[in-house]
C-alpha positions as CSV (number, residue, x, y, z in Angstrom):
1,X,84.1,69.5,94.7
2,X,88.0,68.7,94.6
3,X,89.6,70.3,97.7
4,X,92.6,72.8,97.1
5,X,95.4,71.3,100.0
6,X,97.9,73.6,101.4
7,X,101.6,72.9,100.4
8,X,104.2,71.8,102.7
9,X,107.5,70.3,102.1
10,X,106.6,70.3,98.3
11,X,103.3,67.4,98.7
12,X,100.0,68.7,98.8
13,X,98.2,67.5,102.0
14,X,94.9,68.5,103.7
15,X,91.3,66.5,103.7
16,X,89.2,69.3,105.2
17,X,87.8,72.0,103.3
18,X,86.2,75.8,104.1
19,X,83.8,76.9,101.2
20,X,85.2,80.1,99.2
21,X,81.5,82.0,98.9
22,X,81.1,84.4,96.1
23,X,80.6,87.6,97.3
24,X,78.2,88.6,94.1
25,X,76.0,85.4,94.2
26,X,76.4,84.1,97.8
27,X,74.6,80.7,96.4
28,X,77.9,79.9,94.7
29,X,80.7,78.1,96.6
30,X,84.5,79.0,94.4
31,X,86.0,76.7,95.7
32,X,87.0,74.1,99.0
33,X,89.9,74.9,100.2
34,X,92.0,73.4,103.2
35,X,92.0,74.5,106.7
36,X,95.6,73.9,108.5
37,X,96.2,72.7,111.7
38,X,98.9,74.2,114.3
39,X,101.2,71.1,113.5
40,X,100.4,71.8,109.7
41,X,102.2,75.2,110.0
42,X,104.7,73.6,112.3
43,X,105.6,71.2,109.8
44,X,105.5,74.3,107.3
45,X,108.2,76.1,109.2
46,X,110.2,72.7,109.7
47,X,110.0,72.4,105.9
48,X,111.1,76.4,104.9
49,X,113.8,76.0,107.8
50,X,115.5,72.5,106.2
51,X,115.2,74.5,102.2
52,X,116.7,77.5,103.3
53,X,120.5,76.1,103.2
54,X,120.2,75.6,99.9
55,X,117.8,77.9,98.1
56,X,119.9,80.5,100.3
57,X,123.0,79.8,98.6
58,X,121.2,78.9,94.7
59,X,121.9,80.7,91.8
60,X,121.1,83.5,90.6
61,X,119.7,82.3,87.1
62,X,117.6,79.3,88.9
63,X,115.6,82.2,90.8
64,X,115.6,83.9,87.4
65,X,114.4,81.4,85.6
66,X,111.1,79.9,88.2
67,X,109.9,83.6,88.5
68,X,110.2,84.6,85.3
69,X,107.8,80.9,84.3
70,X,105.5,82.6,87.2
71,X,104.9,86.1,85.2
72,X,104.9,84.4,82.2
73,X,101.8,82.3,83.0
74,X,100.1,84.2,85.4
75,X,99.6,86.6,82.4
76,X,98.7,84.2,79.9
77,X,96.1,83.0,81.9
78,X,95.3,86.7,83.2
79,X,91.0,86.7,81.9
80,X,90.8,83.5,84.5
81,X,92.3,84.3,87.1
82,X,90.9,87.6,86.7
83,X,87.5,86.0,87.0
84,X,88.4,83.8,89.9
85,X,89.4,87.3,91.7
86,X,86.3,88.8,90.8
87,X,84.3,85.8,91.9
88,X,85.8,84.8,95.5
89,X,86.5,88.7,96.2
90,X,84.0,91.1,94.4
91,X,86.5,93.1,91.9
92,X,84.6,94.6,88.9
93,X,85.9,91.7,86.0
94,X,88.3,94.8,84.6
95,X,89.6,95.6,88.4
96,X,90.5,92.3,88.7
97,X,92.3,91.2,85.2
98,X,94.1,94.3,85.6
99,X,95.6,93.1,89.1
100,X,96.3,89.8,87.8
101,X,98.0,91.6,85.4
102,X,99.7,93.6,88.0
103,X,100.9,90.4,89.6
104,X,102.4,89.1,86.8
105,X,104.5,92.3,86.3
106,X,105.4,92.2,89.7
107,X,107.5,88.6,89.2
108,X,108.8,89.9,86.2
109,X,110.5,92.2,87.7
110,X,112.0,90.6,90.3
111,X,112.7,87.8,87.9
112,X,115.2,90.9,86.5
113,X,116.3,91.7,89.9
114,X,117.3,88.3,90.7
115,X,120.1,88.9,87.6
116,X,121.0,92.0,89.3
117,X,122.2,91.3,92.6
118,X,124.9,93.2,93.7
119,X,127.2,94.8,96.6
120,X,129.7,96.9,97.2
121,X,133.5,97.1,97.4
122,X,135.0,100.0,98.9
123,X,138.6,100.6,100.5
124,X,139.5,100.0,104.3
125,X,140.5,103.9,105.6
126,X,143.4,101.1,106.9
127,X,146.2,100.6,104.0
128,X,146.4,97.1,102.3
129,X,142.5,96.5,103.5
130,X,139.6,95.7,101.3
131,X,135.9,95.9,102.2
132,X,133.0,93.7,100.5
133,X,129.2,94.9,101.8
134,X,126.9,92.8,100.6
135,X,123.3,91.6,101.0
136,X,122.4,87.9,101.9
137,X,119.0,86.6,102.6
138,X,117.3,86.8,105.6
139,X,116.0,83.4,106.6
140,X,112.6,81.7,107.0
141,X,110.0,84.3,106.0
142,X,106.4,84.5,107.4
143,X,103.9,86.0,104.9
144,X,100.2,87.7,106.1
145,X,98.3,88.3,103.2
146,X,94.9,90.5,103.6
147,X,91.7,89.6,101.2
148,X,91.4,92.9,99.7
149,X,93.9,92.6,96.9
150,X,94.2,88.7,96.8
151,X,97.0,88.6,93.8
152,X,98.8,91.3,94.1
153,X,99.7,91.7,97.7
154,X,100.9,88.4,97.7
155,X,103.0,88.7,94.7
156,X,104.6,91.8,96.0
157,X,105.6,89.8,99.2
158,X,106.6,86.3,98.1
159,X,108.8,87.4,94.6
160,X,111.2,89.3,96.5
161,X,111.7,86.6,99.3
162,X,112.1,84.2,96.8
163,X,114.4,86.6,94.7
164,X,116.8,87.3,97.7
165,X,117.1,83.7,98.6
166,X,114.5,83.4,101.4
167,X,112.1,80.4,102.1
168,X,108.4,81.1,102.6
169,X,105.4,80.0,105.1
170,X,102.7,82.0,103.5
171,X,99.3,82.2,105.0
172,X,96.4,84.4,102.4
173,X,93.4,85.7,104.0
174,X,90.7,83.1,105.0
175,X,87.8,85.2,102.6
176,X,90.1,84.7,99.5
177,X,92.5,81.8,99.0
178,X,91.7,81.5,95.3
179,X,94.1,83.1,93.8
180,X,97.1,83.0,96.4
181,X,96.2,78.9,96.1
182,X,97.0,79.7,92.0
183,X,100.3,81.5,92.7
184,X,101.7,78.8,94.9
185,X,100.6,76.3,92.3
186,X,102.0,78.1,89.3
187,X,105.3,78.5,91.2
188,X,105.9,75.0,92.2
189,X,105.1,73.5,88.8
190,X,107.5,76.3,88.0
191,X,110.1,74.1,89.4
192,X,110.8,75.6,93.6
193,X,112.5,73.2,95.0
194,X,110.4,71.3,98.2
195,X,109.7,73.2,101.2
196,X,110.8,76.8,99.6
197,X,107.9,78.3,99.4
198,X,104.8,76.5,101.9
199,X,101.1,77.2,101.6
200,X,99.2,77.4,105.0
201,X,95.6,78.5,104.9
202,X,92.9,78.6,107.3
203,X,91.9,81.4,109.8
204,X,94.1,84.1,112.0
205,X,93.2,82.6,115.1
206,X,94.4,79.1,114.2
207,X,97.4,79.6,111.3
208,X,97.9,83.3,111.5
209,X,98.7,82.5,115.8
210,X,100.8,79.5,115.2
211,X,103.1,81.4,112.9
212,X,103.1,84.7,115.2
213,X,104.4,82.5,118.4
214,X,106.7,80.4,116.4
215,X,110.7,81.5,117.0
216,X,111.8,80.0,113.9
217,X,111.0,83.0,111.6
218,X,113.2,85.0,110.9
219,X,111.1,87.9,109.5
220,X,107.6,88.5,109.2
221,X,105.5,90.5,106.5
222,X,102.5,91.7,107.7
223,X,99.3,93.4,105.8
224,X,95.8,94.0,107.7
225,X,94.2,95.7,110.3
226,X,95.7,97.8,112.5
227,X,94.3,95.3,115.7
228,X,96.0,92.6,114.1
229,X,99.4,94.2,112.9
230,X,99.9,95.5,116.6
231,X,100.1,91.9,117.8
232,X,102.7,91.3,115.3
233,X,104.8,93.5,116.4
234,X,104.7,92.3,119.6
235,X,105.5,88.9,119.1
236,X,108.2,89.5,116.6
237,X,110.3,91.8,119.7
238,X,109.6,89.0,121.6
239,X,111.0,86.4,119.5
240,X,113.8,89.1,118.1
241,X,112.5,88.9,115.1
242,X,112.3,91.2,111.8
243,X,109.1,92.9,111.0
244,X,107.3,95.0,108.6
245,X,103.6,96.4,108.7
246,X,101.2,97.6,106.3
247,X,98.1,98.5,107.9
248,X,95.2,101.1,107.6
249,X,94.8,104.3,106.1
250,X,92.3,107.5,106.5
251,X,93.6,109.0,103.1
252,X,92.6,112.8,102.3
253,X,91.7,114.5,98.9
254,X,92.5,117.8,98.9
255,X,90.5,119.8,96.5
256,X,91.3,123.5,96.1
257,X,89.5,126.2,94.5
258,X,91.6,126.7,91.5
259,X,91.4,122.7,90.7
260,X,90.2,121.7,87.2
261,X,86.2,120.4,88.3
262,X,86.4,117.3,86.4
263,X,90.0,116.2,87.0
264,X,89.2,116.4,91.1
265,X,85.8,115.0,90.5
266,X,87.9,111.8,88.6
267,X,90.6,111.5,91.2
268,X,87.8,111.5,94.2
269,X,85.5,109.2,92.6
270,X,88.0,106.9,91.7
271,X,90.3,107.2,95.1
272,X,86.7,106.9,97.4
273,X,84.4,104.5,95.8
274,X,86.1,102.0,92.7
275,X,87.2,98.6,94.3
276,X,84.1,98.9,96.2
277,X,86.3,101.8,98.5
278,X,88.1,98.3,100.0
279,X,91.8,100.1,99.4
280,X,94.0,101.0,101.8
281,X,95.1,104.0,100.0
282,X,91.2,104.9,99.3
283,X,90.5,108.5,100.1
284,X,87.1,108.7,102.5
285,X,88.3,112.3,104.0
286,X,87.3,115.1,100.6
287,X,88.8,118.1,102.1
288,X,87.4,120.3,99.8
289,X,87.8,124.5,100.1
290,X,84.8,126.3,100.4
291,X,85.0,128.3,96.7
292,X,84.8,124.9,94.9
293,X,83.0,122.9,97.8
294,X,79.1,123.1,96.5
295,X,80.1,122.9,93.1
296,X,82.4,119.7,93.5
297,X,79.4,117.8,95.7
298,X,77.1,118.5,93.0
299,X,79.2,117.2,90.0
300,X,80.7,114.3,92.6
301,X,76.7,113.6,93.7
302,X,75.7,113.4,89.5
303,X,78.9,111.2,88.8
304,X,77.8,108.6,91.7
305,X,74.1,108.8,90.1
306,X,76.0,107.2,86.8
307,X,77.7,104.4,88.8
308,X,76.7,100.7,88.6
309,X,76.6,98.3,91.5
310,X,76.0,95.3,90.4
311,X,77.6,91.7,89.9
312,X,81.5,92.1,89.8
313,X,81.3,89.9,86.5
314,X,78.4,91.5,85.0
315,X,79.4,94.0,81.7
316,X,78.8,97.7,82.9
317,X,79.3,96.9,86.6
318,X,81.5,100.0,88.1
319,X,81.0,99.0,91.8
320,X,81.3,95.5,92.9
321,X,79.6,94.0,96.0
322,X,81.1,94.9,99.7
323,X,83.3,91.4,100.4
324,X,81.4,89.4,103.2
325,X,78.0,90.2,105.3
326,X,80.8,91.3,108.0
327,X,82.3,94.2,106.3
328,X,79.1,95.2,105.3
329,X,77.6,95.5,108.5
330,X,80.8,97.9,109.5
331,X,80.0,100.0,106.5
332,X,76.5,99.8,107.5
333,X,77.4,100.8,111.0
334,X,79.5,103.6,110.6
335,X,76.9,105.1,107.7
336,X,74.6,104.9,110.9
337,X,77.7,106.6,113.1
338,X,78.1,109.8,110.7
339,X,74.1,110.3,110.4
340,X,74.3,110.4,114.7
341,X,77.1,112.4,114.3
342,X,75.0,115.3,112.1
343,X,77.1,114.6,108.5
344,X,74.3,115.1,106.3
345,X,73.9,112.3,104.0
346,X,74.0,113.0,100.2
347,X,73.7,110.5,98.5
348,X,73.5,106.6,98.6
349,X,74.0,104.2,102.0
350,X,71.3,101.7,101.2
351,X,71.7,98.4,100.3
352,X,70.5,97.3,96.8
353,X,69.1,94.2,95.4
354,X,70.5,92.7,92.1
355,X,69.4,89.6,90.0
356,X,72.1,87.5,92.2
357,X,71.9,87.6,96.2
358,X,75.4,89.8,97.0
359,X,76.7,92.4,99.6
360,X,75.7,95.2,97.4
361,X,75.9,98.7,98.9
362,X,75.4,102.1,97.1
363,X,78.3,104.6,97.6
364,X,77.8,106.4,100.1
365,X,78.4,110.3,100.5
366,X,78.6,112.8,103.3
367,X,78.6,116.4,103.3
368,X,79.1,118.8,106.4
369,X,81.2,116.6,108.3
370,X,84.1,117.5,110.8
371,X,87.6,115.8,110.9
372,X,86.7,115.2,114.8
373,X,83.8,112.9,113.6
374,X,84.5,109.1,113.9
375,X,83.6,108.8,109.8
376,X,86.3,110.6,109.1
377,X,88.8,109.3,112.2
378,X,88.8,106.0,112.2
379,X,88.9,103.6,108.5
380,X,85.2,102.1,107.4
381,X,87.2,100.2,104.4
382,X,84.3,100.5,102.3
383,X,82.5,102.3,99.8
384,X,81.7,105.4,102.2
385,X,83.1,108.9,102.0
386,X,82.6,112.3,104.0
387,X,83.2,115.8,102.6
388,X,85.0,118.0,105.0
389,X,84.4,121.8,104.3
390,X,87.7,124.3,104.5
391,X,88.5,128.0,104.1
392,X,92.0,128.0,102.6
393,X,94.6,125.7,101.5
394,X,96.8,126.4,104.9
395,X,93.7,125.0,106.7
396,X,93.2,122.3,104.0
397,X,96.5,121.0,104.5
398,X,96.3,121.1,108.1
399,X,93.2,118.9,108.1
400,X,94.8,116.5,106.1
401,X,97.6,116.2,108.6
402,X,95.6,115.8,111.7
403,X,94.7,112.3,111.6
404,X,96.9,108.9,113.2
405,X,97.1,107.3,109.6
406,X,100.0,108.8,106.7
407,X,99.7,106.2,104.1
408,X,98.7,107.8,101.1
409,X,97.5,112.2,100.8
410,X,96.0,113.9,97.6
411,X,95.4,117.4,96.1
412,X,93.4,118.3,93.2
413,X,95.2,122.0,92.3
414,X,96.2,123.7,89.0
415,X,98.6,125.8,91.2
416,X,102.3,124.3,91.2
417,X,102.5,126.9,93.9
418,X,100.3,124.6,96.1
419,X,101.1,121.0,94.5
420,X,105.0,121.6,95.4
421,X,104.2,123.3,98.8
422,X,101.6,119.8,99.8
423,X,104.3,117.3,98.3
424,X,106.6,118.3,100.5
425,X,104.5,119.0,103.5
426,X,101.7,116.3,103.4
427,X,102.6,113.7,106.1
428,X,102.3,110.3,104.3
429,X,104.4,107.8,102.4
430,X,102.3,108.5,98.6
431,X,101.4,111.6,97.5
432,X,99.3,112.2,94.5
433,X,98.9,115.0,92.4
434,X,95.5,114.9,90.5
435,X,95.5,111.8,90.3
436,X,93.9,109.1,92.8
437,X,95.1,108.3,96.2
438,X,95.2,104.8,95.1
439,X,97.5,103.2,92.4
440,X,100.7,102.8,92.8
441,X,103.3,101.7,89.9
442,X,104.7,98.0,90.7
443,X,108.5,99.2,90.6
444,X,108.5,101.9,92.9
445,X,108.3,101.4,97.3
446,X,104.9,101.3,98.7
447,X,104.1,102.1,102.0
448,X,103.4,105.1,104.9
449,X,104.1,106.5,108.1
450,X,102.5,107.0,111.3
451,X,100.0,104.5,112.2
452,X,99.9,102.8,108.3
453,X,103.3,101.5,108.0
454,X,106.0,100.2,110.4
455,X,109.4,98.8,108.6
456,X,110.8,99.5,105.5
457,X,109.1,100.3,102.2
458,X,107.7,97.5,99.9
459,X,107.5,96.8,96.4
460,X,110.5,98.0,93.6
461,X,114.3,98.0,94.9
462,X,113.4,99.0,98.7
463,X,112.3,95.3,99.3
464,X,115.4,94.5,99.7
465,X,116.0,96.2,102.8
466,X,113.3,93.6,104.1
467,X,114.5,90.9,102.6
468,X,118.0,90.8,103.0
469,X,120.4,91.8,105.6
470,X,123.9,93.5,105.1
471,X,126.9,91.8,105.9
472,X,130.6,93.7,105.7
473,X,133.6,91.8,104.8
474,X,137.2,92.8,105.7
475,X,140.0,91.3,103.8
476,X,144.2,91.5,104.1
477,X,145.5,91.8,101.0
């Protein structure tokens, strides 16, 4: 099997491979793909630091041009990539086409933005004075990619580096270089010049480590686990450098009496359980008032009944398998953790078997749990869910409030009453109204507050305020 090498300095190098296991038939290997050393993501950063004179200063219509070849052929071949996201991560087939698709969008926008670059010019309050403000790129860039949305998160991260003139070390999670190996391929037959944009996979410990402690970056983009995005920070104050977090999320539903049944039943099943629940915006906390509460678990208990977990490939399949034997003993664990705790267990938490050997896990339901309880304090990343009962919506919205994460909050309500009042007042970056906690549009920011996000917003305009930094220009005339 032909080993996919990490690219550095525009030459593809590495002669050591780690197997890419399929998370829905653990008997079949994706792919080999290189391990890098701590001189390999040296040599990375050497590379990104020599490009960045000139990329920095290319045009606008070269940028333009290599990401708009990306988005062009990262859709055309959207149905196999899709399928090589499905394979090495456990997307259902339709999931995963659908974030390839995503992807693609992504670089066509900022192939757009890279046309629309702009500043401003204002008068001095000083007579015969003119001021430029402008925004120039930031520098070498180090990119963290997680494994639970292995397209689209790196997309997000490297077009609007690349689209503001940055260079790139970009390390994708260990479980799923797949697809971030395709990216990088598409973009450098797309025509980056050497050493812009440098692939450097392997594990945290080895590449992830080598790039925190290195005091070449000049910025540093960071999605994972909490653990992990703490020791980012760190580093980067140490080295003075710029940083930005996306980390974990404890999302609530908020479903009121007056809510249309089905609607919330949608938005729950959908926000707790599709993408296997492995979302950082999924919502595990149903907050549900106590006029709607038995009827909602027994419509949300009958629409798990009609769910499939099966082979993410497979036709039919609603619920792929849980990504590695790791993450499934956490889910496993903390199914164990609410039954100790006295949730009452509703449906599913048992593990399934399937015509392929997989980490297949039915979705998993509490009912009569407390926001105190560690189910529904700290994230399980999985599909795993806990029903909290309340009396009103002042005590619904309170609930939803009292926990460290403020990523992404949801309401099922017919009351605009209610939905205006928990826009305003839910303490996270995404709010949705009867719709799913997670979802978010590929042109508008992305992130949270509290304990979820640290930095500015990504995704749409606001990743420029990553990206770039602002310079201000005086001029006599």
């Amino acid at each position: 099997m032909t080993i996919h090498q990490n690219l550095i300095a525009g030459e593809w190098t590495g002669t050591t491979g780690a197997e890419n296991i399929n998370p829905s038939d653990t008997n079949e290997v994706v792919g080999l793909y290189a391990s890098a050393s701590v001189q390999d993501v040296a040599d990375a950063i050497a590379a990104a630091k020599a490009a960045f004179p000139a990329w920095s200063r290319s045009g606008i219509l070269e940028r333009h041009s290599i990401l708009k070849k990306t988005s062009d052929e990262i859709l055309a071949r959207k149905d196999e990539l899709g399928a090589l996201l499905a394979r090495e991560e456990g997307k259902t087939l339709p999931e995963a086409i659908g974030e390839t698709i995503r992807a693609a969008q992504i670089f066509d926008f900022f192939a757009g933005e890279a046309l629309r670059l702009a500043g401003e010019v204002l008068p001095s309050v000083r007579p015969n004075i003119g001021v430029e403000i402008t925004r120039e790129p930031l520098g070498v860039i180090g990119i963290i990619t997680p494994w639970n949305f292995p397209i689209a998160i790196p997309a997000w991260k490297i077009a609007p580096a690349l689209c503001y003139g940055n260079t790139i070390v970009f390390k994708p999670a260990d479980l799923v270089p797949g697809c971030s190996w395709a990216i990088v391929d598409i973009l450098h037959r797309a025509g980056l010049p050497k050493g812009v944009l440098n692939l450097v996979m392997g594990k945290g410990s080895v590449v992830g480590q080598a790039m925190l402690d290195s005091p070449v970056l000049s910025g540093l983009t960071f999605t994972g686990s909490v653990g992990t995005g703490k020791r980012v920070a760190l580093s980067s104050v140490e080295h003075g450098r710029k940083y930005q977090l996306e980390m974990g999320g404890k999302n609530p539903m908020v479903v009121l009496d007056d809510a249309d049944l089905t609607v919330a039943v949608e938005a729950a099943a959908n926000s707790a359980f599709f993408s296997t629940g492995q979302r950082c915006t999924a919502s595990s906390r149903l907050i549900v008032t106590e006029g709607i509460h038995d009827k909602f678990v027994a419509a949300l208990t009958e629409k798990l009944k009609t769910l499939n977990v099966d082979n993410a490939t497979k036709a039919g399949t609603h619920i792929g398998p849980v990504v590695d034997a790791k993450q499934l003993k956490t889910d496993t664990d903390y199914i164990e953790i609410g039954r100790q705790e006295g949730a009452k267990l509703a449906f599913g938490g048992e593990l399934v078997s399937r015509d392929t050997p997989g980490f297949y896990l039915q979705p998993t339901l509490f009912t009569e749990a407390t926001n105190q309880m560690r189910i529904s304090r700290e994230e399980i990343f999985g599909p795993v869910a806990s029903v909290i009962r309340v009396k009103n919506y002042e005590e619904a919205l309170s609930v939803a409030n009292d926990t460290p994460f403020g990523l992404s909050s949801g309401i099922a309500t017919t009351s605009l009453k209610y939905a205006t009042h928990f826009k305003r007042n839910a303490e996270a970056g995404m709010v949705m109204v009867n719709l799913p906690t997670a979802g978010v549009d590929f042109h508008v920011p992305f992130g949270g507050r509290k304990g979820s996000s640290f930095g500015s917003r990504e995704q749409g305009k606001y990743a420029a305020e990553f990206f770039t930094t602002v310079k201000t220009a005086y001029t006599l005339a």
